[in-house]
DRENDOBA-38674 format. One record per residue (C-alpha): residue in one letter; z, x, y. Coordinates in nm, 4 decimals. Example, Ala and Ser with C-alpha at 12.3 -4.5 7.8 and 13.67 -1.06 7.14 Angstrom:
residues 2
+------+----------+----------+----------+
: resn :       zz :       xx :       yy :
+------+----------+----------+----------+
:    A :   0.7800 :   1.2300 :  -0.4500 :
:    S :   0.7140 :   1.3670 :  -0.1060 :
+------+----------+----------+----------+
This chain:
residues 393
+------+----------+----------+----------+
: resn :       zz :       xx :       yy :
+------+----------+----------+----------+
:    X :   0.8099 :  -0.6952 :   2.2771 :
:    X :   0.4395 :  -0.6960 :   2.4532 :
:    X :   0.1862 :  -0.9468 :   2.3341 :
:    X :   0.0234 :  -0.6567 :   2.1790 :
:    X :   0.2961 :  -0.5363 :   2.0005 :
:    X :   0.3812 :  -0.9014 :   1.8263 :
:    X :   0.0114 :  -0.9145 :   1.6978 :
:    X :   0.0415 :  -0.6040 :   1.5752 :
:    X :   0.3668 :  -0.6441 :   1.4252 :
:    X :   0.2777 :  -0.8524 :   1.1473 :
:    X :  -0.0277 :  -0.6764 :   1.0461 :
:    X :   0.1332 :  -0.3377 :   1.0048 :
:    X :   0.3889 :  -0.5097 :   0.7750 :
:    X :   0.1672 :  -0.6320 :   0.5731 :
:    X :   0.0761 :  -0.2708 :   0.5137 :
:    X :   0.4002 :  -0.1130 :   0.4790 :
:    X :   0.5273 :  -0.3558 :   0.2010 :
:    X :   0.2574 :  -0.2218 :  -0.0191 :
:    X :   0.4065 :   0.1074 :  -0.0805 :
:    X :   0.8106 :  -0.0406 :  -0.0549 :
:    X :   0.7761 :   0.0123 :  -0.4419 :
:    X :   0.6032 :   0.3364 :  -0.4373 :
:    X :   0.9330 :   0.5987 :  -0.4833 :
:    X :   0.9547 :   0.5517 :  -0.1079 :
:    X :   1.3064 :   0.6330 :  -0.1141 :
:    X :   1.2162 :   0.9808 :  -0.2511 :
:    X :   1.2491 :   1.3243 :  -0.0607 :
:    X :   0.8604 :   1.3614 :  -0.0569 :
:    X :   0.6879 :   1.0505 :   0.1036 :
:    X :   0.5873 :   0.8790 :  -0.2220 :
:    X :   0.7484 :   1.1420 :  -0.4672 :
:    X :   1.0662 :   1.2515 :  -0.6170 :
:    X :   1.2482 :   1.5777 :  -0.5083 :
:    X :   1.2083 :   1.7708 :  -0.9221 :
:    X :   1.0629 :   1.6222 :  -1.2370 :
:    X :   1.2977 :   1.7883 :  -1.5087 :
:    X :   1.6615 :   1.7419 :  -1.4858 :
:    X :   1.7198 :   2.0997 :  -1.5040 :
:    X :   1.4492 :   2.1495 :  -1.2366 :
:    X :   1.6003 :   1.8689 :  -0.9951 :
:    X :   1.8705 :   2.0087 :  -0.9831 :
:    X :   1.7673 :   2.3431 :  -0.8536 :
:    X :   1.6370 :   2.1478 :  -0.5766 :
:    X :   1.3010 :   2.0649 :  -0.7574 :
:    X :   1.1715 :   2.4607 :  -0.7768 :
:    X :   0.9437 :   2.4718 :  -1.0943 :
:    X :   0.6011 :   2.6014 :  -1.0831 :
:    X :   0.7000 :   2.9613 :  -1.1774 :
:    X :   1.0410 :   2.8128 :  -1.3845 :
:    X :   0.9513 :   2.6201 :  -1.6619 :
:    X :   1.2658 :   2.5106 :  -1.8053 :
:    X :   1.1807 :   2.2147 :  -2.1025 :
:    X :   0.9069 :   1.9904 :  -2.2180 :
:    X :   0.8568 :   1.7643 :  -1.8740 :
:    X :   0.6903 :   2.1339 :  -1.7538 :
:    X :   0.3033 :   2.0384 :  -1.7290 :
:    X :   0.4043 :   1.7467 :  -1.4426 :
:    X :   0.4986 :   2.0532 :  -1.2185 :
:    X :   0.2690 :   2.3544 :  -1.4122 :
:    X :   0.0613 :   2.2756 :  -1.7046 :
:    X :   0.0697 :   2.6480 :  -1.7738 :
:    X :   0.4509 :   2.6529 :  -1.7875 :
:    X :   0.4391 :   2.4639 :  -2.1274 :
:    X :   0.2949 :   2.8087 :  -2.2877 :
:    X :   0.6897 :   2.9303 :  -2.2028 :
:    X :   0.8660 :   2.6119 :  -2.3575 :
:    X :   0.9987 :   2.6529 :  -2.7385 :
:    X :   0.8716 :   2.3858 :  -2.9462 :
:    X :   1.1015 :   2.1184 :  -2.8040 :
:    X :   1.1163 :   1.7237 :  -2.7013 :
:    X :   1.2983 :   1.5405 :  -2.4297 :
:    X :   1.4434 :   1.2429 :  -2.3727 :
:    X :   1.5810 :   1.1528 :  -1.9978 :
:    X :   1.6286 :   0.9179 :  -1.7507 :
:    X :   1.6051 :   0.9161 :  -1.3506 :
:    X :   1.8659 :   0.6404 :  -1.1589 :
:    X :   1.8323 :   0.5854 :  -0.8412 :
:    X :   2.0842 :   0.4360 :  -0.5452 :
:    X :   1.8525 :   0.3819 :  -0.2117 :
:    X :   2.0295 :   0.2000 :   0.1052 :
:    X :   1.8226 :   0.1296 :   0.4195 :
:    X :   1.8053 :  -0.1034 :   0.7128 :
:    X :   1.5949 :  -0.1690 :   1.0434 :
:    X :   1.6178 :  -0.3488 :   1.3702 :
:    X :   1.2325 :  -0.4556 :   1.4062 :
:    X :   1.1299 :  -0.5616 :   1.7681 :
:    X :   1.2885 :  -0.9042 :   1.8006 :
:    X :   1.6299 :  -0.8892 :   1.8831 :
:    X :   1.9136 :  -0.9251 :   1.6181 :
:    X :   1.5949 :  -0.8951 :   1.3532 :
:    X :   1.7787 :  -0.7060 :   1.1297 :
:    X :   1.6896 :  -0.5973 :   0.7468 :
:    X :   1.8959 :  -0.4274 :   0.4734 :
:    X :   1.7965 :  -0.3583 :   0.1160 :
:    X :   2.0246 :  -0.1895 :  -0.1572 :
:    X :   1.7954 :  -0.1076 :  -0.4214 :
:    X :   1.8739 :   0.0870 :  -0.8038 :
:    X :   1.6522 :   0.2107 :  -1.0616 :
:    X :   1.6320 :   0.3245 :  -1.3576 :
:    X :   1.2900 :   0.5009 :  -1.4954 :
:    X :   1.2645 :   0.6884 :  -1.8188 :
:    X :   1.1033 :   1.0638 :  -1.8485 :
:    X :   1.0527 :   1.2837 :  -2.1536 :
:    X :   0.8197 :   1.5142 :  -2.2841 :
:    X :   0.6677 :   1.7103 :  -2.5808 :
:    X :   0.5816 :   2.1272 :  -2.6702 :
:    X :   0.4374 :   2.1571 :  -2.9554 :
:    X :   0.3429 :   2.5577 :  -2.9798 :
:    X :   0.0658 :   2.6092 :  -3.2073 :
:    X :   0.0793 :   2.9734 :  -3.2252 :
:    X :   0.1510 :   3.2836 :  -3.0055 :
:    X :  -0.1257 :   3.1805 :  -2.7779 :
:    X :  -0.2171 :   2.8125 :  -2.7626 :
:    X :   0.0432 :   2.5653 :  -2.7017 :
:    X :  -0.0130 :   2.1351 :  -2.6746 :
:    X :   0.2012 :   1.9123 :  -2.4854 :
:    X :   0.2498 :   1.6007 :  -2.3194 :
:    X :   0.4973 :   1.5462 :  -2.0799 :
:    X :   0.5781 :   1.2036 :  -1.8958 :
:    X :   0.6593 :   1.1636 :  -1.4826 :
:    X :   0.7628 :   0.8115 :  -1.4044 :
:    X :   0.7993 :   0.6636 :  -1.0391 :
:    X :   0.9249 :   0.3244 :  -1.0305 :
:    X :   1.1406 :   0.1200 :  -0.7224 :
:    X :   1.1462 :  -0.2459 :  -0.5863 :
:    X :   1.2554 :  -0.3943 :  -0.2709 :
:    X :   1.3981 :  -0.7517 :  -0.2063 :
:    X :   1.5233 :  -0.7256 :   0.1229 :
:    X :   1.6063 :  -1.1632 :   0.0740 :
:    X :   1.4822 :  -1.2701 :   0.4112 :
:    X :   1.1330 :  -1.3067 :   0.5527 :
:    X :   1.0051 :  -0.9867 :   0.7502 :
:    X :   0.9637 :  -1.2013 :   1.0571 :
:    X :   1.0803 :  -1.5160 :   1.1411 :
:    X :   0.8025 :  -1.7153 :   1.0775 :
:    X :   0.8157 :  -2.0385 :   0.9542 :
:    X :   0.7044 :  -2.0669 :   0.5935 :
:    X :   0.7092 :  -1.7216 :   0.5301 :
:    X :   0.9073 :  -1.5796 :   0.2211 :
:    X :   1.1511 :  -1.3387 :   0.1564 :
:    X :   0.9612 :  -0.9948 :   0.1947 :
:    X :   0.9880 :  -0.8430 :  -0.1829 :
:    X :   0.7445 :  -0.5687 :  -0.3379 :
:    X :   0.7538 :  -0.3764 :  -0.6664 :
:    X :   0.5371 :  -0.0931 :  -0.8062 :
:    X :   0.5807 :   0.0542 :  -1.1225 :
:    X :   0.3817 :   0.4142 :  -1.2029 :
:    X :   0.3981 :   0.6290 :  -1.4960 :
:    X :   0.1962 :   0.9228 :  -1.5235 :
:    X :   0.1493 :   1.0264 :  -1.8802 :
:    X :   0.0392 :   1.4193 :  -1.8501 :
:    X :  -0.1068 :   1.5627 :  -2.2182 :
:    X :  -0.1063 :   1.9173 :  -2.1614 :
:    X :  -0.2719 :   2.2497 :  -2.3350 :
:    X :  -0.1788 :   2.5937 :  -2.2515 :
:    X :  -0.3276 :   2.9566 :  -2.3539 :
:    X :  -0.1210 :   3.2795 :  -2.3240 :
:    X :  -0.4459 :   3.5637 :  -2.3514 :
:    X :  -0.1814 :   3.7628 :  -2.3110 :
:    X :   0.2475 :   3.7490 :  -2.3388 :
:    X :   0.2834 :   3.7952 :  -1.9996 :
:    X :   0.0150 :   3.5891 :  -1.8668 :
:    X :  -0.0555 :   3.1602 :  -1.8768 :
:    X :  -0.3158 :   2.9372 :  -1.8155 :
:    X :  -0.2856 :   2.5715 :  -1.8465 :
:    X :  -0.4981 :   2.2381 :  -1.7928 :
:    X :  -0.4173 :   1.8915 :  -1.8159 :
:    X :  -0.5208 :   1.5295 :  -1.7501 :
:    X :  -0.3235 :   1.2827 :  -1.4777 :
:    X :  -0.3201 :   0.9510 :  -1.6880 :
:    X :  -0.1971 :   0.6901 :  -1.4502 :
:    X :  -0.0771 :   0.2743 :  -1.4866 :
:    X :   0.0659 :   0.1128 :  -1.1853 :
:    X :   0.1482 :  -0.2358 :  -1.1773 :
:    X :   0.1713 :  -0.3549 :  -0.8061 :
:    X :   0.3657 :  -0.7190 :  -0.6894 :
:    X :   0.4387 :  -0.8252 :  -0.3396 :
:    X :   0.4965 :  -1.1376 :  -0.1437 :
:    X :   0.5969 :  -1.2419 :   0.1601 :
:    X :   0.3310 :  -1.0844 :   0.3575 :
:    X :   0.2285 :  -1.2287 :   0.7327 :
:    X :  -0.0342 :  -1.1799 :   0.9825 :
:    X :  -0.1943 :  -1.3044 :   1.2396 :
:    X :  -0.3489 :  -1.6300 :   1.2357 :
:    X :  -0.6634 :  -1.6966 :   1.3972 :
:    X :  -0.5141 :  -1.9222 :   1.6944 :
:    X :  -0.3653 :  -1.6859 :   1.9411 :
:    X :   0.0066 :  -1.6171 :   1.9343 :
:    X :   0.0204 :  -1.8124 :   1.5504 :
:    X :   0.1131 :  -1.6624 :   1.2533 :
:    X :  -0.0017 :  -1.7108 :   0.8940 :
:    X :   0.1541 :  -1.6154 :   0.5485 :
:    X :  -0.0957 :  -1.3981 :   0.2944 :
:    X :  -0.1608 :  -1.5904 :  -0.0419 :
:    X :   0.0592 :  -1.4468 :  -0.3241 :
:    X :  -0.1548 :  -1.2561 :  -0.5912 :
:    X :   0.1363 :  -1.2071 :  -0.8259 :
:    X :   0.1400 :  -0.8367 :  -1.0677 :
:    X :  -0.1789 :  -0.6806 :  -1.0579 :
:    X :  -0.2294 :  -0.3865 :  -1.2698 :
:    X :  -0.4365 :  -0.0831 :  -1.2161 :
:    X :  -0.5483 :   0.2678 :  -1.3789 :
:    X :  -0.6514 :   0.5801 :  -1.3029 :
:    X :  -0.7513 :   0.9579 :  -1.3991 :
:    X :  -0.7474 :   1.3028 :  -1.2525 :
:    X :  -0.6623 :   1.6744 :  -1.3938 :
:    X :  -0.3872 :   1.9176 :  -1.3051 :
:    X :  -0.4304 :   2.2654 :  -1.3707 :
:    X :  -0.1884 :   2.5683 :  -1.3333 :
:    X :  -0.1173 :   2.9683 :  -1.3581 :
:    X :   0.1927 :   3.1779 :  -1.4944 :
:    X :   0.2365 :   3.5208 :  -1.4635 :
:    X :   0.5413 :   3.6953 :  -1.5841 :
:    X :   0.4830 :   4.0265 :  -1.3492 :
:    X :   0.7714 :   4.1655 :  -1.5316 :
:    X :   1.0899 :   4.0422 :  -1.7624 :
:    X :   1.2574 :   3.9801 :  -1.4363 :
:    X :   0.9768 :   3.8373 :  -1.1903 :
:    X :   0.7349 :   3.5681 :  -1.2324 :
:    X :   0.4896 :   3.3968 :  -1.0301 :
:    X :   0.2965 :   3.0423 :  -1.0355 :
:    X :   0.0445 :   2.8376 :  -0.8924 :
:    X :  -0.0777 :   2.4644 :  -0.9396 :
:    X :  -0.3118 :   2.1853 :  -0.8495 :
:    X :  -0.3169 :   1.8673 :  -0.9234 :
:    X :  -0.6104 :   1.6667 :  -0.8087 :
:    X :  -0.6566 :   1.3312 :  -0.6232 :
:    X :  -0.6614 :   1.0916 :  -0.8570 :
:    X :  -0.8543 :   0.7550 :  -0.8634 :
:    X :  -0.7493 :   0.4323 :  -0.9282 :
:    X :  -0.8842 :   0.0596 :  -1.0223 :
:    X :  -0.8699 :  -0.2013 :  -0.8024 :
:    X :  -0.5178 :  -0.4329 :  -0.7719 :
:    X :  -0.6734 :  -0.7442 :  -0.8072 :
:    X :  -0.6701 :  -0.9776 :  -0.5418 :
:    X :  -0.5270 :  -0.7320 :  -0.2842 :
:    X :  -0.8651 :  -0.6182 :  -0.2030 :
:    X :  -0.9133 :  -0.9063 :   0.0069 :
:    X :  -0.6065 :  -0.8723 :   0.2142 :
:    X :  -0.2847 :  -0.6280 :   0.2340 :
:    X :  -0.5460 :  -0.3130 :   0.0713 :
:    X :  -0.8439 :  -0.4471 :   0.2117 :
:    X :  -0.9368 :  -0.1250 :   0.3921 :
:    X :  -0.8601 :   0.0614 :   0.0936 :
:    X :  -1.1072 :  -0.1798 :  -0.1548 :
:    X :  -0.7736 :  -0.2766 :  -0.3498 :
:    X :  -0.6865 :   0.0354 :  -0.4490 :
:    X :  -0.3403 :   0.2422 :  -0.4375 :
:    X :  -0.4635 :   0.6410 :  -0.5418 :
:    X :  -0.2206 :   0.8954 :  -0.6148 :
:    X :  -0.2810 :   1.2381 :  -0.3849 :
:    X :  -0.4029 :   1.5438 :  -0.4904 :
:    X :  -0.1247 :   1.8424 :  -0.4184 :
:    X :  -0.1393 :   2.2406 :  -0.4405 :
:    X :   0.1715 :   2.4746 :  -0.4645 :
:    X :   0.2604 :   2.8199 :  -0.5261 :
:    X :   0.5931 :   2.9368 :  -0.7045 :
:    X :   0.8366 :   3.2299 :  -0.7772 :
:    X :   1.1827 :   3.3151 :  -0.9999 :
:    X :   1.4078 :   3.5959 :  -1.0240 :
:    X :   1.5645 :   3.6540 :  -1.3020 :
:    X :   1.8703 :   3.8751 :  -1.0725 :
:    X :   2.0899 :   3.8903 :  -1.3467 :
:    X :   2.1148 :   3.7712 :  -1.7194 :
:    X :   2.3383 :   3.5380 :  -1.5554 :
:    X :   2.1998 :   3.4343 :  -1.2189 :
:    X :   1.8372 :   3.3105 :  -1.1623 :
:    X :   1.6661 :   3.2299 :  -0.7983 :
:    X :   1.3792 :   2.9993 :  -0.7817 :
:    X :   1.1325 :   2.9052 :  -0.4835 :
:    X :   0.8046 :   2.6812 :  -0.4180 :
:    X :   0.6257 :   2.5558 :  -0.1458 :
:    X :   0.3796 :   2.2399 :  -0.2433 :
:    X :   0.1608 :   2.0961 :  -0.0422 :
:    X :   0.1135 :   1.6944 :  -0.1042 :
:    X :  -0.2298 :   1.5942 :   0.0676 :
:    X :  -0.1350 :   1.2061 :   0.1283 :
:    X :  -0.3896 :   1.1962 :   0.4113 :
:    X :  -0.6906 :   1.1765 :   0.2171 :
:    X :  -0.5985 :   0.8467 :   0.0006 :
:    X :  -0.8162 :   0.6121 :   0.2124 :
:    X :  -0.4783 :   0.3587 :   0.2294 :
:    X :  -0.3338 :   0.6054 :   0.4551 :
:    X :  -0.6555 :   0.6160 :   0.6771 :
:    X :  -0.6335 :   0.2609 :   0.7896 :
:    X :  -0.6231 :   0.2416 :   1.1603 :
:    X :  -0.3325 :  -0.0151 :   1.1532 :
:    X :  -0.1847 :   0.1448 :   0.8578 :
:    X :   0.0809 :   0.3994 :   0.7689 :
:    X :  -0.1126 :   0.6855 :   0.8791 :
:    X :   0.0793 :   0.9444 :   0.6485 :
:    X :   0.0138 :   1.3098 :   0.7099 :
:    X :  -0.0020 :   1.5880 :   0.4519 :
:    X :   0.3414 :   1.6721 :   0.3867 :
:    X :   0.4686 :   2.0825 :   0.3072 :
:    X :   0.7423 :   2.0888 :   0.0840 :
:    X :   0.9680 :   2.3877 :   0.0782 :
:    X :   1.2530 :   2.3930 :  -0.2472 :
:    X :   1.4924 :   2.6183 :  -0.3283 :
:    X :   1.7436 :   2.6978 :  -0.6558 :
:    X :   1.9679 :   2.8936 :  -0.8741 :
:    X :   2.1257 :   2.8559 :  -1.1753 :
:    X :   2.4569 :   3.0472 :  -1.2819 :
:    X :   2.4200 :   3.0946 :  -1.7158 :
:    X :   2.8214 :   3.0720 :  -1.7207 :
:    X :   2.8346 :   3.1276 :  -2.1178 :
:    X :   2.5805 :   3.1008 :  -2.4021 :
:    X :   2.6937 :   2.6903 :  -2.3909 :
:    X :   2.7500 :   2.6041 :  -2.0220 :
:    X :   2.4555 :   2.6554 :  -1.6955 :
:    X :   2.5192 :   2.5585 :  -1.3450 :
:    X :   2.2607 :   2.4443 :  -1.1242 :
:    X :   2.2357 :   2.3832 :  -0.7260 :
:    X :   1.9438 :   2.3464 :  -0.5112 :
:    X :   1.7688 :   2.2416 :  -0.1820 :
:    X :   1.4780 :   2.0772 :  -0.0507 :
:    X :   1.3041 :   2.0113 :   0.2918 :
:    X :   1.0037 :   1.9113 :   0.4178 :
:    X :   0.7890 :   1.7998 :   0.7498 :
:    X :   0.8601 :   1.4068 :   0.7611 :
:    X :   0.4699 :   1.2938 :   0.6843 :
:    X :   0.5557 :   0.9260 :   0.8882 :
:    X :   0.5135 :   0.9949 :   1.3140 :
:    X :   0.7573 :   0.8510 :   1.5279 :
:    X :   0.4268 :   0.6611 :   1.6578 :
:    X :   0.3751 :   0.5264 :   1.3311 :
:    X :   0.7328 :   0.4142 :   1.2195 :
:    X :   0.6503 :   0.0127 :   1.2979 :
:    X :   0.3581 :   0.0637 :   1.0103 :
:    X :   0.6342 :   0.2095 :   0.7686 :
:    X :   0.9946 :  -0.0032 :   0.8531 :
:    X :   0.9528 :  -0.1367 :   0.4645 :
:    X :   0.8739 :   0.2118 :   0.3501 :
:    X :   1.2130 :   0.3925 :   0.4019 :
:    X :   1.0551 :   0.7319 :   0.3054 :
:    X :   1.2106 :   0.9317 :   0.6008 :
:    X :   1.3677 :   1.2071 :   0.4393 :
:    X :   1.3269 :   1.5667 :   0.5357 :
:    X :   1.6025 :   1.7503 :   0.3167 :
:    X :   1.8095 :   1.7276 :   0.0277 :
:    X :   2.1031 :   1.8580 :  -0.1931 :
:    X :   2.1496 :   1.9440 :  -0.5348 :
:    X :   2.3653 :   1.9705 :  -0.8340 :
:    X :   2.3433 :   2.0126 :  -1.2181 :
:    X :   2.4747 :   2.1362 :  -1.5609 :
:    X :   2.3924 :   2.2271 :  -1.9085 :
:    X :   2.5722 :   2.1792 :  -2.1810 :
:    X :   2.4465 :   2.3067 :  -2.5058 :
:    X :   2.6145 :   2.1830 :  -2.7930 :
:    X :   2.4280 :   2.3660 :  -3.0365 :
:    X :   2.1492 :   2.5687 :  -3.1225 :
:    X :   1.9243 :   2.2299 :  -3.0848 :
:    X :   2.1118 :   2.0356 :  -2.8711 :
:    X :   2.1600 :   2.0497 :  -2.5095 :
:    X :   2.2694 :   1.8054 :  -2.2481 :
:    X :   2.1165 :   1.7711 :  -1.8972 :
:    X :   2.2549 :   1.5927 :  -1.5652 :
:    X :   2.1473 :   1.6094 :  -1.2086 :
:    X :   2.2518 :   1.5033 :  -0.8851 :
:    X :   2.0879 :   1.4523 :  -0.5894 :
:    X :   2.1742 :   1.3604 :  -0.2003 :
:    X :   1.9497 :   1.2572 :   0.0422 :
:    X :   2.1929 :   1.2286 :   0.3602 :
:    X :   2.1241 :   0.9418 :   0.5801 :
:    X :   1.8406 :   0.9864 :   0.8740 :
:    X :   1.7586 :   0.7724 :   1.1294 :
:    X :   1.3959 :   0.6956 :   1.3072 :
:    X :   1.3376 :   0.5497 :   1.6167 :
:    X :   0.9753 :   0.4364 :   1.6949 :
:    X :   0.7728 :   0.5562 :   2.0182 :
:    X :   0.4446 :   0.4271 :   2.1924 :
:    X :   0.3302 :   0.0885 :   1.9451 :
:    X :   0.6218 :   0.1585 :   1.7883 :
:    X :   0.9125 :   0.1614 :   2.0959 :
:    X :   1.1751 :  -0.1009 :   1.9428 :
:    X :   1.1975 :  -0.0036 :   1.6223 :
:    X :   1.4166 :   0.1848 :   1.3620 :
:    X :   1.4870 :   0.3021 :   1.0508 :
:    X :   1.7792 :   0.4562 :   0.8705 :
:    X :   1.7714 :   0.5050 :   0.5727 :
:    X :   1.9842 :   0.6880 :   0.2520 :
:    X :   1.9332 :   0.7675 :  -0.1394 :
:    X :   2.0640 :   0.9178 :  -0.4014 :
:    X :   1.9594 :   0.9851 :  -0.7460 :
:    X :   2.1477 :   1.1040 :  -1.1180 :
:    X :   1.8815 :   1.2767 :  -1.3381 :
:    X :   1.9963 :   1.2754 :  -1.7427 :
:    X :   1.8662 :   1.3549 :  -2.0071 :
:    X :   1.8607 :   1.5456 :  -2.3679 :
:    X :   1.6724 :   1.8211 :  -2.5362 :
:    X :   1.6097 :   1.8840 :  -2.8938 :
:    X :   1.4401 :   2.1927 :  -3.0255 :
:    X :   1.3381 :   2.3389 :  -3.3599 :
+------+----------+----------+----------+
C-alpha cells in the first residue's frame, strides 16, 4: 500500500461506516428491492400495480385502486459480507439480521377521493467486532441507522379509469457509529474520532404519482418522489458528515410503470426508477462514496391459481451506483448488488383475510477496487423474507 493510499485509507472509512446502517445490503444502493410483500415479490414492480395499503411508498395515486384495507407486515433480513482492505491478512466479516415492521392504511372516502397512510421502514446495523484498521486504541468498527418513512397519502379518481395522487415523505433516522479513524496530524499517525453516541434527525419532502387504467387489461404509472431534507446528526457535523453539515438526506427518485392483466389468471408487471443518489451532498464529498444515480429495471408476474391461492415471482437489476475506483470509500457499505430473485404467495383465508410472504435472493458479487482503490474487495450476499397480513372491510 503507497503512502498515499494509507492516508487515505482511514479517511474514506470514516465515510463509509456512516451509511453501513443505511439498507446497504439492499438491491438499490440505500433501498430495498419492493415495498409491499406482494410487490417484492414480483421483483419490486409497483407503480402501475397497486396491490394493498403500503401503495403510496411506490405511487401515491395507486391508493385510489386499494379497497378500504389495513396492513400489517414485517421485512427480515439475512446480509453476509467480507473484505480484504489493503494491509495484508486485514480481513472483515459481518453477519447481520433485521427485522423492520411495514403496514399501511386506505381509507376510501367515496368513488373519487381516497386517504391513506402507508409506512416504508429501512433499518440495518453492522458490528463487524474488530477495529477497521489496526490502530492502536481504535474500537471495533460498529454503525446503526434506523429510518422510517411514514407516507400519509390522498388520492382523486376525476374519473374510474384515471388517478392522481400526492403525498408527504415524513422521515426519523436515528444514526450511531464508533470506531471511526483518521489521520492524525503527525505524518504517518493515526487518530480515533470522538464517539457522539445516537443522534437523531428529521426530515420532509412530497411524493406525487399518476394511474391510468388505459383499458380493463392495461394500465400505466408514473411517480416522483422528491429529495428530501434532513436535520443535522448532532455532533457528526464536525467530523465523519462534516462535508455534508451533519446531515444524511434521503434522494429524490422518478419512475415510470406498466401491468398486463394477460389473463384473469396471469398478470405481467414492469418499472424502471430512477434513484438520483448523486445529488445528496454526502455523496459529493471528494473523499467520499461518490455514489452515482442508479436505473433500476424490475420485472413480475403473478399466477391467480384459485379465488384463495396467488403465486408470485420476480426480478430486479440495476447499474451498480459504487465505481470500481470508489470501492475503498464503500468496503463498510456492502451495497454491491446489481440483480435479484423473487418469490411469493397469497393465501386468502377469507373474504377479509389474506396472508402475504416474500422471498428474496441477492446472489453473492464480488468487487475488486482499481486506481486509489487497487487492494481492495468486497463480496458481499443478502437475503430477505417479506410477511405480512391484510384485512379489509
Amino acid at each position: 500500500m503507497t503512502r498515499k493510499h494509507a492516508l487515505l485509507a482511514p479517511a474514506t472509512l470514516s465515510f463509509a461506516l456512516l451509511l453501513a446502517g443505511n439498507r446497504a445490503h439492499a438491491i438499490n444502493g440505500s433501498q430495498p428491492g419492493g415495498y409491499g410483500v406482494k410487490n417484492a415479490a414480483m421483483g419490486g414492480a409497483s407503480i402501475a400495480l397497486p396491490l394493498d395499503a403500503e401503495a403510496a411508498a411506490n405511487n401515491p395515486a395507486g391508493m385510489a385502486f386499494v379497497p378500504k384495507s389495513a396492513t400489517l407486515g414485517a421485512d427480515i433480513f439475512k446480509g453476509e459480507s467480507s473484505t480484504d482492505y489493503y494491509l495484508p491478512g486485514n480481513h472483515l466479516e459481518n453477519n447481520t439480521t433485521i427485522a423492520v415492521p411495514t403496514g399501511g392504511l386506505a381509507w376510501p372516502l367515496d368513488e373519487q377521493w381516497t386517504l391513506g397512510v402507508s409506512a416504508a421502514a429501512q433499518g440495518v446495523g453492522a458490528d463487524y467486532g474488530q477495529p477497521a484498521l489496526p490502530v492502536p486504541g481504535a474500537a471495533n468498527a460498529k454503525s446503526s441507522l434506523k429510518v422510517a418513512e411514514i407516507i400519509p397519502s390522498v388520492a382523486w379518481k376525476p374519473r374510474p379509469d384515471l388517478a392522481v395522487g400526492a403525498a408527504l415523505n415524513l422521515v426519523y433516522q436515528r444514526f450511531d457509529v464508533s470506531g471511526v479513524i483518521v489521520p492524525a496530524p503527525v505524518p504517518g499517525g493515526f487518530q480515533p474520532v470522538p464517539e457522539h453516541g445516537t443522534q437523531s434527525a428529521s426530515g420532509a419532502g412530497v411524493r406525487f404519482g399518476l394511474l391510468w387504467k388505459i383499458s380493463p387489461d392495461l394500465a400505466v404509472g408514473a411517480n416522483y418522489k422528491s429529495h428530501t431534507h434532513m436535520g443535522k446528526l448532532g455532533g457528526y457535523a464536525d467530523d465523519v458528515l462534516a462535508y455534508s453539515e451533519g446531515r444524511l438526506d434521503v434522494p429524490a427518485q422518478y419512475g415510470l410503470g406498466i401491468a398486463w392483466n394477460v389473463s384473469e389468471q396471469v398478470t405481467i408487471a414492469s418499472d424502471w426508477l430512477r434513484i438520483k443518489y448523486a445529488g445528496i451532498s454526502a455523496m459529493q464529498d471528494p473523499m467520499g462514496f461518490g455514489w452515482q444515480d442508479q436505473p433500476v429495471f424490475r420485472l413480475g408476474g403473478a399466477w391467480a391459481f384459485d379465488d384463495a391461492l396467488t403465486l408470485r415471482a420476480g426480478i430486479s437489476r440495476n447499474k451498480c451506483q459504487i465505481e470500481p475506483s470508489r470501492l475503498a470509500q464503500n468496503v463498510l457499505v456492502p451495497s454491491i448488488f446489481n440483480r435479484a430473485y423473487t418469490t411469493g404467495i397469497s393465501w386468502r383465508e377469507s373474504k377479509t383475510s389474506e396472508f402475504n410472504a416474500a422471498l428474496e435472493f441477492n446472489p453473492r458479487r464480488t468487487l475488486s477496487g482499481t486506481e486509489s482503490s487497487t487492494g481492495v474487495s468486497l463480496s458481499a450476499k443478502a437475503y430477505f423474507v417479506y410477511l405480512g397480513y391484510q384485512y379489509s372491510w
